[in-house]
N, C-alpha and C positions, 0 to 999 in steps of 0.2 A: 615467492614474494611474500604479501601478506598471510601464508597459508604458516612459512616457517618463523614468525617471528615471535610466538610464543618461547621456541628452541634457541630461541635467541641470546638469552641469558646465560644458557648453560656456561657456556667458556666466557667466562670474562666479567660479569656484569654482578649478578645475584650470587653471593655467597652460597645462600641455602639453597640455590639451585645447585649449584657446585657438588654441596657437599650427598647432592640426593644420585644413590646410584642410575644408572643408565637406563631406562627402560629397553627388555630385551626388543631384538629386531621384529619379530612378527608381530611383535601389540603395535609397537610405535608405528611399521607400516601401514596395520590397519586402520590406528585411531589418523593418521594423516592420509590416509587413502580418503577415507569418509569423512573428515573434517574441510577437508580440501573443495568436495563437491559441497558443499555449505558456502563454502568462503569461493567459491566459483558464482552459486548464483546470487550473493550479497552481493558480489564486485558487478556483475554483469545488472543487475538490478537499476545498482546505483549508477551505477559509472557509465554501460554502454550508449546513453542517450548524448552525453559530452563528447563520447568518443567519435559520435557519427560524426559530430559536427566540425570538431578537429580535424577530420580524415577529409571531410568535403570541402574545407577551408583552406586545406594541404595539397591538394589538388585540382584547387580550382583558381581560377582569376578574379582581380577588383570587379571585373563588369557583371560575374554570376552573385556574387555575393561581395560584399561591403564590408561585411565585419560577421561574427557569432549571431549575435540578435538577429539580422536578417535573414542568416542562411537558417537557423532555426524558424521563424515564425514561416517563412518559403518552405521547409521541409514540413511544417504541420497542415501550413494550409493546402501544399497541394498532393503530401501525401498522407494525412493524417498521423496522429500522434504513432503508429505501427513502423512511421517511417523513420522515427529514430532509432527504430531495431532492429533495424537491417540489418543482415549478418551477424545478428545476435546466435543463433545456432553455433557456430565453428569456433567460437570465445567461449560458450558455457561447454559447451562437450573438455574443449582445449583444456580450460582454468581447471577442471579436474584432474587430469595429470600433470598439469603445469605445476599446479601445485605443492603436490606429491611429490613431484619429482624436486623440486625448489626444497622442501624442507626433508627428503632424507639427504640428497646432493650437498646442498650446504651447512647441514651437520659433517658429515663426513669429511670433506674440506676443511671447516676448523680443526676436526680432532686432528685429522695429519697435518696438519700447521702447525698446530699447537703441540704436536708429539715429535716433529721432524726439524722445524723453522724456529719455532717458538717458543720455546721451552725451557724456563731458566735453568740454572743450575742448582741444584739439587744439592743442597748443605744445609746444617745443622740449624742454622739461622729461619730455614725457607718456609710459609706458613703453607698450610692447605687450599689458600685463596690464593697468592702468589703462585702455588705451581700449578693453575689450573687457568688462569687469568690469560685470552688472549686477548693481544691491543686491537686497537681499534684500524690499524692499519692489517689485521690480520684480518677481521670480518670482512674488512674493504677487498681484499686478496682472492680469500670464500667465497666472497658473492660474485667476484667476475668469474672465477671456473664453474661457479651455478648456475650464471647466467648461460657461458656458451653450454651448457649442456642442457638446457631447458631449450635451445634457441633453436634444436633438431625438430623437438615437438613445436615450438612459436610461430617459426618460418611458416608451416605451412597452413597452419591456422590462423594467422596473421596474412599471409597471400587471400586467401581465402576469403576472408571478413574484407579486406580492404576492396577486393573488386565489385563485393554484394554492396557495399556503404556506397559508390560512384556510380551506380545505378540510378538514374534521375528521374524514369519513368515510372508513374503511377499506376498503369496500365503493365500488370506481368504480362501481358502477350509480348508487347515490346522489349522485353527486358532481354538480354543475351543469357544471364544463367536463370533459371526458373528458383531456383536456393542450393545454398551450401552443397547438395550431393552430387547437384546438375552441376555446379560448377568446378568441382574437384573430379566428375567426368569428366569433361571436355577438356580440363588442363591433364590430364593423363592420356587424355587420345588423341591430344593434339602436338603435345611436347614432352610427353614421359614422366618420370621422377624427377627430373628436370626443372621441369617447367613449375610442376608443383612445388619446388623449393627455391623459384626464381626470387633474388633477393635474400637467402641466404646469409653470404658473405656479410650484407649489411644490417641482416638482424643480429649476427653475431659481431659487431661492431656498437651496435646500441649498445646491447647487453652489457659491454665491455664495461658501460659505464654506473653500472649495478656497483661496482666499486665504490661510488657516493654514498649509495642509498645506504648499505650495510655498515659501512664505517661510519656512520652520520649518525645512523642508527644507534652504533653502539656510543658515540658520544652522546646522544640525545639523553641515552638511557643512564647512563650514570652522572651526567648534571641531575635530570629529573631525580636521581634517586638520593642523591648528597642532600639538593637544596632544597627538597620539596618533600611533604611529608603522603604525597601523594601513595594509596596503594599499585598493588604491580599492574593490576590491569590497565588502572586509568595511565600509569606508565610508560605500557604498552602500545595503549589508545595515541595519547601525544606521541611519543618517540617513531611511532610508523607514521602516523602520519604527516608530521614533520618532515620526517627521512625520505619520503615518496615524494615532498615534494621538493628537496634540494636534489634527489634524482632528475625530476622531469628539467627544473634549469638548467643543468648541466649536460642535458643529454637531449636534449628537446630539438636542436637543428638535425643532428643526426637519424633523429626520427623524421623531420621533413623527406630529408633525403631520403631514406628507407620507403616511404609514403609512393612516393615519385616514383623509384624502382617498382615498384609491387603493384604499382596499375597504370606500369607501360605495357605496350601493345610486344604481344612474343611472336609476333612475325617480323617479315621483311620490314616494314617501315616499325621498328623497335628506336626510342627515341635516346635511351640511355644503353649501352654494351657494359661502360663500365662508371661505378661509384662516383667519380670526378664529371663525370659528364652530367649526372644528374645534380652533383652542387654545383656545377656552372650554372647550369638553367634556373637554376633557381636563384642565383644572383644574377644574371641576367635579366630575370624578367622583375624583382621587386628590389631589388640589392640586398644589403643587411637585413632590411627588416620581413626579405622572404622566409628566412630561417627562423621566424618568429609566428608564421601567421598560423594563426589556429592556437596561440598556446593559452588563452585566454581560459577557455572550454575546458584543453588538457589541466591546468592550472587548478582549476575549481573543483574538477572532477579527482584529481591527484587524493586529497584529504580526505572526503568522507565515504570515493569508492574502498581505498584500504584499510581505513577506519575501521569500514561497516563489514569489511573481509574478516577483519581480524576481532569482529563480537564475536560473529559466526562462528570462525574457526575454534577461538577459545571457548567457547557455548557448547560445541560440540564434545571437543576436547574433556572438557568436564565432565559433561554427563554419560559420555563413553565408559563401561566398566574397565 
């Protein structure tokens, strides 16, 4: 996500990024292996306190909670401000190879797009920036193979965090997982590899819609760069954060749903088997605007968690030799 979008430019956008050769495979691994846990705990920083509240507003009822402001000042007051971090553990470990993996995966995606799909034709006329230029509907293409391949590591770290955030009790004795290790025991000894990837299917349907984010992105990034005499960072700065958040509208109900799947009960009384079942229930119980609730949080949180990913990332990025 915001870990590759420095790399973002190469194909397509920046000339003189274009015309600068490739950095070999093991530097770039590592400057994005280590950039990555930077821009893990900016995101987690910023963002995971929106997140809880999202997640509890996603699967909870009008009667618990009324809207964001209440199910937050409810989360501080009676579990203190620690309770917005719930399940902050399985997101910061995650967002480091999520990362990593997002921006070598979605390099490699453009280049074979753009070497196999995309690729003009090669005459007399063709500049250096033309034969290296993928569209915008190319990055969009990129980023859904990124996504389902980040979504093997997401799923279960995303299972994970969502059951720790539904956790309502202040008192850990009551709690069903004790944190993140307890609870990724129990889902292995209760239901295998299985269980630990239950939901799946539907984080690799979110994802799908990473198609926005990177295509968005890359138009964001050459209006900003035509009509604005802005440098690349600040560039970089608006065009993600932008792009992150015409992701979250367009992919926002499919996250409810995912929500719903990921902290249903994996026994006998299991309320959803498949996809369809849990977007009924969810328009059964509020209609259209179930597919909406909680986006308030995600919304707000959209901008300046991948914002503040993407200083980090690039901050690191730099002063890496």
């Amino acid at each position: 996500m915001s870990a590759s979008v420095n790399d973002a430019v190469k194909y397509g956008v920046d000339d003189t990024a274009e015309r600068k050769p490739a950095p070999k495979g093991g530097a770039s691994n590592y400057k994005g292996f280590v950039g990555g846990i930077f821009s893990g705990i900016a995101k987690l920083s910023v963002g995971h306190p929106f997140d809880t509240i999202k997640v509890r507003l996603q699967t909870s009822n009008k009667t618990q909670f009324r809207g964001p402001l209440e199910c937050l000042l409810q989360t501080v007051r009676n579990e203190g401000v620690r309770g917005l971090y719930k399940g902050a553990t399985p997101p910061l470990i995650g967002w480091m190879f999520m990362d990593s993996v997002m921006l070598g995966s979605l390099t490699v995606y453009r280049r074979l797009l753009l070497e196999n799909v995309f690729s003009p034709r090669r005459d007399a006329h063709a500049t250096v920036s033309s034969l290296h230029q993928l569209p915008s509907v190319g990055h969009g293409i990129a980023g859904i193979f990124a996504g389902w391949t980040v979504s093997f590591i997401a799923a279960p770290v995303e299972h994970v965090k969502a059951r720790l955030q539904v956790q309502y009790a202040a008192d850990k004795a009551k709690r069903v997982y004790k944190g993140p290790i307890d609870c990724t025991k129990k889902l292995l000894r209760g239901h295998g590899f299985r269980g630990l990837y239950h939901g799946l299917s539907a984080t690799l349907l979110f994802r799908t819609f990473f198609f926005f984010w990177w295509a968005s992105y890359d138009v964001f990034t050459r209006l900003l760069t035509t009509h604005t005499a802005l440098s690349t960072p600040a560039i970089n700065f608006w065009a993600g954060g932008l792009s992150a958040q015409i992701f979250w509208i367009t992919s926002y109900p499919s996250d409810v749903v995912k929500q719903r799947i990921m902290t249903d009960s994996l026994g006998p009384d299991r309320r959803f088997p498949r996809w369809r079942d849990a977007a009924k229930a969810v328009w059964r119980e509020n209609g259209w605007r179930g597919y909406w609730r909680g986006f308030v949080p995600c919304f707000l949180r959209a901008f300046p968690a991948n914002a503040m990913a993407l200083v980090a990332f690039e901050g690191v990025m730099r002063a890496l030799p």
